[in-house]
C-alpha positions as CSV (number, residue, x, y, z in Angstrom):
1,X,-37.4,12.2,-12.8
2,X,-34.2,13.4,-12.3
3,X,-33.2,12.9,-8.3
4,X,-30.6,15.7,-7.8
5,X,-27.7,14.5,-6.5
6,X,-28.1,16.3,-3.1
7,X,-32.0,16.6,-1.5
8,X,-30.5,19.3,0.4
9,X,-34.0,20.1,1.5
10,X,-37.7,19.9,0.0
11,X,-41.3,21.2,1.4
12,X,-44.4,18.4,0.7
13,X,-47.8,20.4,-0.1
14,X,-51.0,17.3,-0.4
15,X,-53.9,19.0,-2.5
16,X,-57.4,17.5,-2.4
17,X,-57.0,16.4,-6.6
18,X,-56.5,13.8,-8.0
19,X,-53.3,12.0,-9.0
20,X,-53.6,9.5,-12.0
21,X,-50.3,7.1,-12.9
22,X,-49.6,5.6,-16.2
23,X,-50.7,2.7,-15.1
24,X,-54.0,4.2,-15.0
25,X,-54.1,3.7,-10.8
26,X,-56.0,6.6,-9.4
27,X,-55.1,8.8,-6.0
28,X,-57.3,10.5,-4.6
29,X,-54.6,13.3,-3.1
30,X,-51.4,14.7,-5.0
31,X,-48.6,15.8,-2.9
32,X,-46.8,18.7,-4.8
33,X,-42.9,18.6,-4.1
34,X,-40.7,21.5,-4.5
35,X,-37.3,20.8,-4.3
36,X,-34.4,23.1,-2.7
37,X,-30.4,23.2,-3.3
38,X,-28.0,24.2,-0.2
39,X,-28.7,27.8,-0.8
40,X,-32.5,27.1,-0.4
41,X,-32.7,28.4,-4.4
42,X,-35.9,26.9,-5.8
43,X,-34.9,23.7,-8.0
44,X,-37.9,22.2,-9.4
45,X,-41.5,21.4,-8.1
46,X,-42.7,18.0,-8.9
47,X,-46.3,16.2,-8.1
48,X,-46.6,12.6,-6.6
49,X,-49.7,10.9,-6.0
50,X,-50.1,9.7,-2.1
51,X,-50.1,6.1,-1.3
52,X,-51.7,5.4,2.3
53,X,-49.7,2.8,3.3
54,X,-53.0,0.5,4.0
55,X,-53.2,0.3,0.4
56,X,-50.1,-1.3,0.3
57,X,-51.0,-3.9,3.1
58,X,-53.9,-4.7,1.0
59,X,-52.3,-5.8,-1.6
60,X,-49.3,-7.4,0.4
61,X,-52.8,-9.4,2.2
62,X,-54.4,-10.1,-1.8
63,X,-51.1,-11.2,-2.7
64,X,-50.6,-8.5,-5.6
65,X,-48.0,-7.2,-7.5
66,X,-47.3,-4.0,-6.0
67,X,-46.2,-1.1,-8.2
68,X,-46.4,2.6,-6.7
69,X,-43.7,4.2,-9.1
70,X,-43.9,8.1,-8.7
71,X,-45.7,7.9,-5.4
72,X,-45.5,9.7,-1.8
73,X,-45.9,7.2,0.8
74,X,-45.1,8.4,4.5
75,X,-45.4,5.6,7.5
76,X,-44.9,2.9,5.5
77,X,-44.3,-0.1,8.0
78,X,-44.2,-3.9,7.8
79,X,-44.1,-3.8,11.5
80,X,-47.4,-2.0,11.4
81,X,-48.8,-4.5,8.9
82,X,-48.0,-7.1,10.9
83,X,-49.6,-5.9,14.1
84,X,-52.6,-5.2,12.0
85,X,-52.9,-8.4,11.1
86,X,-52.0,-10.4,13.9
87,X,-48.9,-11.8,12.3
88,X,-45.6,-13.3,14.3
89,X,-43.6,-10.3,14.8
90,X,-40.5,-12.3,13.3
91,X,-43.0,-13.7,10.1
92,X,-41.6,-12.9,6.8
93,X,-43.7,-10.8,4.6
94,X,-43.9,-11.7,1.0
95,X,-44.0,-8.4,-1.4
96,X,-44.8,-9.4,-5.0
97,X,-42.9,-7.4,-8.3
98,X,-42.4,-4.8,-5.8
99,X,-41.8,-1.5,-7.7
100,X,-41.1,2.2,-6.5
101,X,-39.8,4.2,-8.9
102,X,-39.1,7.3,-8.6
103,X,-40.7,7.8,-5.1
104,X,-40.8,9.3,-2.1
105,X,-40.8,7.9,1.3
106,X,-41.2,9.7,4.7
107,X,-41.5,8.4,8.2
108,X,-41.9,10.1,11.5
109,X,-40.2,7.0,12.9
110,X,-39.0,4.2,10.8
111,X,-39.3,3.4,7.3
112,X,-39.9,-0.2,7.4
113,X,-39.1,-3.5,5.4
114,X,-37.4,-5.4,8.2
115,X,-38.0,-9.0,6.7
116,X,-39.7,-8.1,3.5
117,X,-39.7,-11.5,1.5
118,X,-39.6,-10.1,-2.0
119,X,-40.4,-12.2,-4.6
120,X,-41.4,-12.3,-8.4
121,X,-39.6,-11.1,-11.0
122,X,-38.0,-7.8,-10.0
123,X,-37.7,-5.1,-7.4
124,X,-36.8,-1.7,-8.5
125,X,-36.4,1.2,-5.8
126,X,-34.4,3.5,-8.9
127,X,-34.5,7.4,-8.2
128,X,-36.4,6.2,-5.0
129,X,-35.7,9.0,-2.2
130,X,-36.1,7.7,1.5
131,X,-36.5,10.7,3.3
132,X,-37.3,11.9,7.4
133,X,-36.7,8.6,9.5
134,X,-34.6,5.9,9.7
135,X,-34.9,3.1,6.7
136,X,-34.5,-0.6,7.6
137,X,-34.4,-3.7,5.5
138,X,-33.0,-5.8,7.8
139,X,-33.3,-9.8,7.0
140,X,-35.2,-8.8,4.3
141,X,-35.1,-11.4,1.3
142,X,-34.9,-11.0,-2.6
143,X,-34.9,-13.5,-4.9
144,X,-33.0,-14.4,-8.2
145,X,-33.3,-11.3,-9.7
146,X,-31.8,-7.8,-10.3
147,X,-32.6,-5.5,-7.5
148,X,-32.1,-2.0,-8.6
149,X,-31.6,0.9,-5.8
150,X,-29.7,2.9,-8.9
151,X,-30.0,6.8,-8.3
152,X,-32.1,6.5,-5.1
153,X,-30.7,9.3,-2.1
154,X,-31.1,9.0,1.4
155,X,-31.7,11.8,4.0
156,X,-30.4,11.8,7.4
157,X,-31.4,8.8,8.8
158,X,-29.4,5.6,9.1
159,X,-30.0,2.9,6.6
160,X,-30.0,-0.3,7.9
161,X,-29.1,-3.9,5.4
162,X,-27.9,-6.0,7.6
163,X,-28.6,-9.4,7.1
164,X,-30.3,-8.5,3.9
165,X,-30.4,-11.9,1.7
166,X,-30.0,-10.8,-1.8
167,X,-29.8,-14.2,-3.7
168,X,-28.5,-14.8,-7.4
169,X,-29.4,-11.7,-8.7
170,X,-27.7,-8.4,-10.0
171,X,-27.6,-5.7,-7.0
172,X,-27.4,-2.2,-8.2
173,X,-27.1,0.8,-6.2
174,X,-25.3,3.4,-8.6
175,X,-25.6,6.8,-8.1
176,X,-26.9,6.9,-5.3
177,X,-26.9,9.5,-2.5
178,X,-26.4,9.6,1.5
179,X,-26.3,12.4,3.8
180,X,-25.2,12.1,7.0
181,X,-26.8,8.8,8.8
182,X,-25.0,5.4,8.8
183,X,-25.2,2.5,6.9
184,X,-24.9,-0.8,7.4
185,X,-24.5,-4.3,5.1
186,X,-23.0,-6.0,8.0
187,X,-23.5,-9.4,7.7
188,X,-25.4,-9.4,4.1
189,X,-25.1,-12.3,1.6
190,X,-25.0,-10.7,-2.3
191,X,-25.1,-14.3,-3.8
192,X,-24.0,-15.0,-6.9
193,X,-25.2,-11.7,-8.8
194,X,-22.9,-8.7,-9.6
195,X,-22.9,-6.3,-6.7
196,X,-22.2,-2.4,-8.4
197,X,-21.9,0.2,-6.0
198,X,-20.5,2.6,-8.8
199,X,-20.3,6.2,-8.6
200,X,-22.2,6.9,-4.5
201,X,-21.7,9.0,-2.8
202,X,-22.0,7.7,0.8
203,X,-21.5,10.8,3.0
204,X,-20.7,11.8,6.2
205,X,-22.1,8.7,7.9
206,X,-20.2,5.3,8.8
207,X,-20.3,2.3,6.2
208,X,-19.7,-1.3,7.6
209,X,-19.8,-4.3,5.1
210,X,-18.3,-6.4,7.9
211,X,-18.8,-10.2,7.7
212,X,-20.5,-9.9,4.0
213,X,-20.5,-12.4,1.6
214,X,-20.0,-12.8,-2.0
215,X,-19.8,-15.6,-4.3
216,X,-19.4,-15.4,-7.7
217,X,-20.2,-12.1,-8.9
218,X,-18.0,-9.1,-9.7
219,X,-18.3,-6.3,-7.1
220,X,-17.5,-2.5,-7.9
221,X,-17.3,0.8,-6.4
222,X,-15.7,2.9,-9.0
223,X,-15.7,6.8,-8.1
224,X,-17.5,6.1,-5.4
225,X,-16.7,8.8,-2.1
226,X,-16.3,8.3,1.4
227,X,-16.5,10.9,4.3
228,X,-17.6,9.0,6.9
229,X,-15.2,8.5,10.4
230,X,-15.4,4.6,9.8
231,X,-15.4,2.2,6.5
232,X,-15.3,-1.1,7.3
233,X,-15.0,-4.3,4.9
234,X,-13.6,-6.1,8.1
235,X,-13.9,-10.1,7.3
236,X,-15.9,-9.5,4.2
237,X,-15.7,-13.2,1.9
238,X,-15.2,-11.0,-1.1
239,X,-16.2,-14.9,-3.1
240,X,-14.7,-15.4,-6.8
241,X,-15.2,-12.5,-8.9
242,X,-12.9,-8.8,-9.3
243,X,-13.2,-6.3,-6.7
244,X,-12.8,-2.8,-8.0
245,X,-12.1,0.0,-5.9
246,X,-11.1,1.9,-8.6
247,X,-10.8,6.0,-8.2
248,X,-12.6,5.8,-4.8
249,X,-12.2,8.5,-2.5
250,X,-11.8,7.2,0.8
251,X,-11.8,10.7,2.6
252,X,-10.3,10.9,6.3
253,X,-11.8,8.2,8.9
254,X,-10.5,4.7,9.3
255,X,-10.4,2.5,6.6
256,X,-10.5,-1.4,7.8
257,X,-10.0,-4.3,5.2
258,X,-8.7,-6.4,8.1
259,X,-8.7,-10.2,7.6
260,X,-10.7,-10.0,4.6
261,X,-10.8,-13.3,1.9
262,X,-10.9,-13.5,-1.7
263,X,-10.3,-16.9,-3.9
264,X,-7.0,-17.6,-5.7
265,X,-6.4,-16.2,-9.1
266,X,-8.3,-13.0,-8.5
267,X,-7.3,-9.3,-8.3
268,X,-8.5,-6.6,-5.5
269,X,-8.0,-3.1,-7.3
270,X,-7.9,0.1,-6.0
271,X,-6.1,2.1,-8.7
272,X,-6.1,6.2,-8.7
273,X,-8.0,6.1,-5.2
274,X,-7.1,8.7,-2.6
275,X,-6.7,7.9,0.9
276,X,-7.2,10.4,3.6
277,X,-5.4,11.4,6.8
278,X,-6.3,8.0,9.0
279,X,-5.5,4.7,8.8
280,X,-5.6,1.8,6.0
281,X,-5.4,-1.5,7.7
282,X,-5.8,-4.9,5.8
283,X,-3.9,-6.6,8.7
284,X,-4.5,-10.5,8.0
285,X,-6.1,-10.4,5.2
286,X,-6.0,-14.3,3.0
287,X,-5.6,-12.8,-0.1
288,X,-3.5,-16.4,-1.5
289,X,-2.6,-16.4,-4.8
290,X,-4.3,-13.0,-5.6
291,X,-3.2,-9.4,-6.9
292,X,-3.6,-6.0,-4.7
293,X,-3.1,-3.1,-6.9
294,X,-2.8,0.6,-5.5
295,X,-1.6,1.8,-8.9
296,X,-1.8,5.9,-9.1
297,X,-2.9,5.7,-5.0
298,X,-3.2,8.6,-3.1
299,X,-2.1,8.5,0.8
300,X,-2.0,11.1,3.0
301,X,-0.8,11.5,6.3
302,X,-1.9,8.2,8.0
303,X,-0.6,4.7,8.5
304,X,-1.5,2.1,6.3
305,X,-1.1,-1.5,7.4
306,X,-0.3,-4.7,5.9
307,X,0.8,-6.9,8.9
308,X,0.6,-10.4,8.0
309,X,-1.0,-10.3,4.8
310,X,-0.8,-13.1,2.3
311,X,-0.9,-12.4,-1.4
312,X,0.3,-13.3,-5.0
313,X,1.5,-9.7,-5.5
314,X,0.9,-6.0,-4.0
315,X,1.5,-3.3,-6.4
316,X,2.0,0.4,-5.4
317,X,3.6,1.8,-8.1
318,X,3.1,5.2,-9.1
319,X,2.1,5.8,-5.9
320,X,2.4,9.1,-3.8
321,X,3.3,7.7,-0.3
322,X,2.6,10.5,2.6
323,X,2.0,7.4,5.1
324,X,3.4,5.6,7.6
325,X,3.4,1.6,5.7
326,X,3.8,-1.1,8.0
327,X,4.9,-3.6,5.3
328,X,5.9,-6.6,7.5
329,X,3.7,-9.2,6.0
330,X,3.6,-12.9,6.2
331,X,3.5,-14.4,2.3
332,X,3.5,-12.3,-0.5
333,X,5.7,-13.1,-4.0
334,X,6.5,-9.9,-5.8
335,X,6.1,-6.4,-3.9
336,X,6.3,-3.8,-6.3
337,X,6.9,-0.2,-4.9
338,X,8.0,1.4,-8.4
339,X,8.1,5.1,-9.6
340,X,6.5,5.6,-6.4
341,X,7.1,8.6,-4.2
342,X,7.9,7.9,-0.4
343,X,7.4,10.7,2.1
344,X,7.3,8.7,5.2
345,X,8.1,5.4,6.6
346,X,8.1,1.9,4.9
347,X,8.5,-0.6,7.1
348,X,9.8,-4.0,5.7
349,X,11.9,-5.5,8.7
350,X,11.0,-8.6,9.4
351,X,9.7,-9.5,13.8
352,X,6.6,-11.3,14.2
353,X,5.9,-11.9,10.6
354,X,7.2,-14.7,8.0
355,X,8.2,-11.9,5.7
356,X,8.3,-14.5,2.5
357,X,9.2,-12.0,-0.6
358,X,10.8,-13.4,-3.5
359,X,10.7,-10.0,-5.2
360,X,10.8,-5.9,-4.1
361,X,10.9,-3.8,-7.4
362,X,12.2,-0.1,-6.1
363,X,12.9,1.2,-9.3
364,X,12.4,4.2,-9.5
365,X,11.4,5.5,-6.2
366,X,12.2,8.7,-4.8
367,X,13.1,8.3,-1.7
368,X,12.3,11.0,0.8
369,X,11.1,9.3,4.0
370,X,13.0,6.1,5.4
371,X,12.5,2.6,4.3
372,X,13.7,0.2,6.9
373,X,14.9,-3.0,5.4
374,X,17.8,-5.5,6.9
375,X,20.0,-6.9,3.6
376,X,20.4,-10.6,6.0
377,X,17.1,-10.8,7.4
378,X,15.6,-9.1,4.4
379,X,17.3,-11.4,1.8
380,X,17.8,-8.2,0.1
381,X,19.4,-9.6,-2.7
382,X,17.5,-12.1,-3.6
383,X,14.5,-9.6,-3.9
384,X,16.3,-7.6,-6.2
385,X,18.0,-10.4,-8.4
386,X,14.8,-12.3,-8.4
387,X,13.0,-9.4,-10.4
388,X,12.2,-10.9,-14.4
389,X,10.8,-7.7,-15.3
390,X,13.5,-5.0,-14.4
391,X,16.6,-4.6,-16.6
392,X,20.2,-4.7,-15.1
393,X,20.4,-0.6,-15.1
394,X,17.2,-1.0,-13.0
395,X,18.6,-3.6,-10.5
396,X,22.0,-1.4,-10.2
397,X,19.6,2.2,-9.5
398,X,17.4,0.0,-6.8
399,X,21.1,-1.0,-4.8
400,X,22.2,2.5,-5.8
401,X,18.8,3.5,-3.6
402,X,19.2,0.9,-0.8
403,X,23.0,2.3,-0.5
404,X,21.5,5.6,0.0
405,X,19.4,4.7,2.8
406,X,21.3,2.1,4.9
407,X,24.4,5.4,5.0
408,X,21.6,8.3,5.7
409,X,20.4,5.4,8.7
410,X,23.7,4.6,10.2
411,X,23.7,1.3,8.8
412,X,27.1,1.1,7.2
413,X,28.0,-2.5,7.2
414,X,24.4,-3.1,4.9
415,X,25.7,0.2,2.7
416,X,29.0,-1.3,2.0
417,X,27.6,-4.4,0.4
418,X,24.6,-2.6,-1.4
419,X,27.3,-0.3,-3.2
420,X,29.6,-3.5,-4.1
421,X,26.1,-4.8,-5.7
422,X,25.4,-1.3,-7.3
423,X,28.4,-1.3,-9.0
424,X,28.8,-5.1,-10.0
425,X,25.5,-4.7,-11.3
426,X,26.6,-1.4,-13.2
427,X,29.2,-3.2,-15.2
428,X,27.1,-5.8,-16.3
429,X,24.7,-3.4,-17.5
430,X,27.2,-1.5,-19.5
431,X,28.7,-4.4,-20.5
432,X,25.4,-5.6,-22.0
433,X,25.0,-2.5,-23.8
434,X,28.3,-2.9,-25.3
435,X,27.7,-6.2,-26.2
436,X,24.5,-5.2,-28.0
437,X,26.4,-2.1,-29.9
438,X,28.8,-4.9,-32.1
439,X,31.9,-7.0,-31.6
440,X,33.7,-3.7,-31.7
441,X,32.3,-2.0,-28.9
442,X,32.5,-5.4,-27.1
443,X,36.2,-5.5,-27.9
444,X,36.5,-2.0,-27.0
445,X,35.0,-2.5,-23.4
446,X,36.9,-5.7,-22.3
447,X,39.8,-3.9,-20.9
448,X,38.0,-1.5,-19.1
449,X,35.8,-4.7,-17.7
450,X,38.3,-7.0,-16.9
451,X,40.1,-4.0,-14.7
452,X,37.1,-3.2,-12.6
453,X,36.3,-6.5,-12.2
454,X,39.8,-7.8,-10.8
455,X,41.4,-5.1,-9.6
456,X,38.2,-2.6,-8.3
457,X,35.9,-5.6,-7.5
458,X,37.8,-8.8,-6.5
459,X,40.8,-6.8,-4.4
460,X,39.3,-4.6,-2.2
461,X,35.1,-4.8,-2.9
462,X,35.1,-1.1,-4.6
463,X,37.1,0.3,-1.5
464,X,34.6,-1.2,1.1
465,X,37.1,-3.7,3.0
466,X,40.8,-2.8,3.7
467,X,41.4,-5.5,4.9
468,X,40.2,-7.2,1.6
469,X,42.9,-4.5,-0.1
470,X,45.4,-5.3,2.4
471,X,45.4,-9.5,2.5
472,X,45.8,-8.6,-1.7
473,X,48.7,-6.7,-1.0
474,X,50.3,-9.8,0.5
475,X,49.0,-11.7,-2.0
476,X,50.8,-10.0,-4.7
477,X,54.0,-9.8,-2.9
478,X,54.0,-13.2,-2.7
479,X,53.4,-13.9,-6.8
480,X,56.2,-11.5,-7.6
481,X,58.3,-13.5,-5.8
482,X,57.5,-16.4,-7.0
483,X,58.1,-15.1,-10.5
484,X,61.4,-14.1,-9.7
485,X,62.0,-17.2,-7.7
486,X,61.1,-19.5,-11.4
487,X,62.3,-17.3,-13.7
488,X,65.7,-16.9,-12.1
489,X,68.9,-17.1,-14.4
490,X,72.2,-16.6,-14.9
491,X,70.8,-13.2,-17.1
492,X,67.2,-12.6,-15.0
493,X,69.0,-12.4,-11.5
494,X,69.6,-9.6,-8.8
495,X,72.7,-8.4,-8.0
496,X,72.1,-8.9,-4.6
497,X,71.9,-12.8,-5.1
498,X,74.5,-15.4,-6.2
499,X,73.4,-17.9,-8.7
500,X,74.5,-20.5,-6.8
501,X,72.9,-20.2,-3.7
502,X,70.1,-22.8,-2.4
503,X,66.6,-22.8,-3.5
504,X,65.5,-21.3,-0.1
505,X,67.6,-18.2,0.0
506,X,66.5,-17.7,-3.4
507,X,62.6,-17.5,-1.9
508,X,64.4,-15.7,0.5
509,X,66.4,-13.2,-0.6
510,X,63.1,-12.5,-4.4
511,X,60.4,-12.2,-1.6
512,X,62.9,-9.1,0.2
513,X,63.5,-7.6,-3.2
514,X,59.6,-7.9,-4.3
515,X,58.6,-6.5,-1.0
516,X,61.0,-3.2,-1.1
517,X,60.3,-3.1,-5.0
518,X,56.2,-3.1,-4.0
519,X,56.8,-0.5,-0.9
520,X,59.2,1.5,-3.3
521,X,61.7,1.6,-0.2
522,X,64.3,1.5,-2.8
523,X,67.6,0.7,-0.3
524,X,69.8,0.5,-3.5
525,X,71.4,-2.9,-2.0
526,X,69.5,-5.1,-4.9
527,X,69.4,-4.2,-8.2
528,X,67.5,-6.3,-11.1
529,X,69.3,-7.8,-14.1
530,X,67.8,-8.9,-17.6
531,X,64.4,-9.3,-17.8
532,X,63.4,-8.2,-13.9
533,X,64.3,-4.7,-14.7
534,X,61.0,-4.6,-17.1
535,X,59.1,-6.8,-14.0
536,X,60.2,-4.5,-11.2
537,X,58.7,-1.0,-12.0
538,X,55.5,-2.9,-12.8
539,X,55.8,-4.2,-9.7
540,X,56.9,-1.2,-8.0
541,X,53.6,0.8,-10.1
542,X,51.1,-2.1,-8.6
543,X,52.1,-1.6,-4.9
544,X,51.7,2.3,-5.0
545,X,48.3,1.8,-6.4
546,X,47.0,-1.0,-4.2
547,X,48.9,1.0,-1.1
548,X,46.4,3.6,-2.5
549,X,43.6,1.8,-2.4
550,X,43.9,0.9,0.7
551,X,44.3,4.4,2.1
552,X,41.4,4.8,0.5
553,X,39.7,2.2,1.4
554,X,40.9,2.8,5.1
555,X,40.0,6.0,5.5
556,X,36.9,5.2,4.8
557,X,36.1,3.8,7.4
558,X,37.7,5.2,9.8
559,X,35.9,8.8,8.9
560,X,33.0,6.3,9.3
């Protein structure tokens, strides 16, 4: 049978005939099903034969192999069965091969397999539908084989698997359906077994997996949806194998992955999911030498949290960023953030956390919200000049970036050295490219090199100190002098100066000249002879510039 993907609603009709299974087990009443969509349009009409439930707890008393695959069973009840038979109300209850495929149960209370003990060699609930009332397996047992809830729906109800023991075995519930009643697997241990959730779609109800366990097994919820106003993997031991989250839509209630586990060397991914309008927390999670990947993530207008997490490395690149992050976590070696798209807040400044980065890829973002960083507390540049998988263009763009945001915040001190960096970083990547273009091109690009990297870089910081520009200008002064000072002779002289004057009027007398020849006071009292009349309008053309650049350079932060 084909279970719909929403029992939106269906009518039961028992007729005094006969109902015969393939297993040649005869009924003595069929209950005819029809089956309605949302629009309460006719679907299909199906026939079932009806299981009292004391033919169950007959064979749970003979110890039989239980198999009532395409079967209406209403009241079933291992509470009931053990009241019937005078059994310890917290007595296990062994179920042999149980099998219910493609069935239907109903309860005017309780659908019951609170401690169920099943045991055997399978136990297969696929296309099951649990219908009116509540469904509990809690503490229930299965043993080391594949348990198989795959394309069973639930109605309204809550469904209840806490505590639920499932062993070594596979545990498969794809393609299942719930409506609007809760579930729980809080507290359940899923063994060793793979756990696949894939494609559910859990509905409007709350899901808590808080304080599972997993060991070895991989666990997956790939294009799985959830609409419920709480999900909660809160302290879930997550064990040793990949956890896939893969295209999951989380829908709009809280989302808590809050000090979750998972061993070293493993990856938790939640690529192309979609996160709704509340909040993301995986606030302490001990995720120690492990990989988080948000790749392609959806976030909406919430907050999503990583305070004092510990990983190997969180990836959100290629993300679409609508929410508030609170990124201050405790140990985490490369944060990558690339091509992502930030709307709203990222909050990386370090407080009450250890904040131990080693790298923060940005390349690539577009930056349309506020990403509050410190470069000193931050390390900033050690983040970016860490990075072994960004180019040298890249680095430049990601201080180009951080430039941006420390002027649009006020923070002009952190600007100042994030453009120095953006432009250092600039010249080495054009000088790499014109190293990789030929000797010539090399050749051709030294000049232009060697300029910005004394004169633009090493004098004044690209225009962000004057005072840088202005202890050069003395500097200078000082050099010129000193040339004119050694290479004074009876030909290289100044008619202002006699050649036979001591040593110290000669400092004297070639620092006045260099400093009026730098200023271009030009008093006319001292004149250059020989070669200083080649030296003195270089001179004269290197203190208008650097005078220049520190106009520049002062102005800029005074308008500041």
């Amino acid at each position: 049978m084909k279970i719909y993907r929403y029992i939106q609603n269906y009518k039961v009709e028992i007729l005094d005939q006969s109902f015969e299974l393939e297993s040649e087990i005869n009924f003595k009443k069929t209950a005819k099903i029809a089956f309605y969509d949302i629009n309460n349009n006719l679907i299909e009409t199906k026939k079932y034969g009806v299981v009292d439930p004391q033919f169950i707890y007959n064979k749970i008393k003979n110890k039989e192999s239980i198999d009532i695959s395409r079967c209406y069973v209403k009241n079933f009840s291992l509470s009931d069965f053990r009241s019937k038979n005078n059994l310890n109300a917290r007595e296990k209850v062994d179920l042999i091969n149980f099998t219910a495929v493609d069935s239907i149960f109903e309860s005017e209370k309780m659908i019951d397999f609170t401690l169920g003990n099943f045991i055997g060699t399978k136990a297969d609930f696929s296309n099951t539908h649990f219908g009116l009332g509540n469904l509990s397996f809690l503490k229930s047992e299965f043993g080391d084989f594949k348990v198989l809830f795959k394309g069973s729906s639930y109605s309204e109800g809550n469904n209840t698997f806490q505590y639920v023991k499932f062993n070594n075995g596979n545990v498969n519930f794809d393609n299942s359906t719930f409506e609007n009643g809760n579930l729980s697997f809080v507290n359940t241990y899923f063994g060793d077994g793979n756990s696949s959730f894939k494609n559910i779609h859990f509905g409007n109800g709350d899901v808590s997996f808080a304080f599972s366990t997993f060991n070895k097994g991989n666990i997956t919820f790939d294009k799985s949806i959830f609409n419920g106003d709480l999900v909660s993997f809160s302290k879930v031991d997550f064990g040793t194998g990949k956890v896939d989250f893969r295209r999951v839509i989380f829908g709009d209630g809280d989302i808590d992955f809050e000090e979750i586990s998972l061993a070293k060397n493993n990856k938790l991914v939640f690529r192309r999911a979609n996160f709704g309008s509340s909040s993301v927390s995986f606030r302490d999670a001990h995720l120690e030498g492990c990989s988080v990947d948000f790749e392609e993530a959806e976030f909406k207008n919430g907050k999503l949290n990583f305070f004092k997490l510990s990983a190997k490395s969180l990836s959100l690149n290629h993300c679409f960023l609508n929410c508030n992050i609170d990124m201050r976590i405790d140990d985490c070696h490369t944060i990558d953030l690339s091509q992502s798209i930030v709307h709203n807040i990222i909050d990386l400044n370090p407080g009450l956390t250890k904040m131990n980065i080693h790298e923060l890829n940005l390349s690539g973002v577009r930056n349309m919200g506020d990403i509050f960083i410190a470069w000193d507390d931050n390390h900033v540049l050690d983040l970016i000049s860490n990075q072994k998988s960004t180019t040298l263009h890249e680095k430049a763009e990601q201080f180009r970036l951080l430039k941006e945001e420390f002027r649009d915040t006020g923070r002009y001190i952190d600007e100042d050295i994030a453009y120095v960096y953006f432009k250092r970083y600039e010249l080495m990547s054009e000088y790499e490219q014109a190293k990789e273009k030929g000797l010539l091109s090399l050749f051709l690009f030294m000049p232009n090199f060697i300029f910005q990297r004394l004169v633009f870089d090493k004098v004044g910081l690209y225009a962000t100190n004057p005072f840088r520009v202005l202890f050069s200008i003395v500097i200078v002064n000082f050099i010129f002098s000193l040339i004119y000072t050694f290479f004074y002779s009876e030909v290289n002289t100044l008619t202002c100066l006699d050649y036979h004057v001591s040593f110290t009027e000669k400092v004297l007398e070639n620092l006045y000249f260099s400093a009026i020849t730098f200023f271009t006071v030009g008093y006319g009292d001292c004149s250059p002879l020989g070669f200083f009349k080649i030296l003195a309008p270089i001179e004269g053309f290197v203190g208008v510039f650097l005078m220049s650049y520190f106009t520049v350079a002062f102005v800029r932060k005074i308008l500041r």
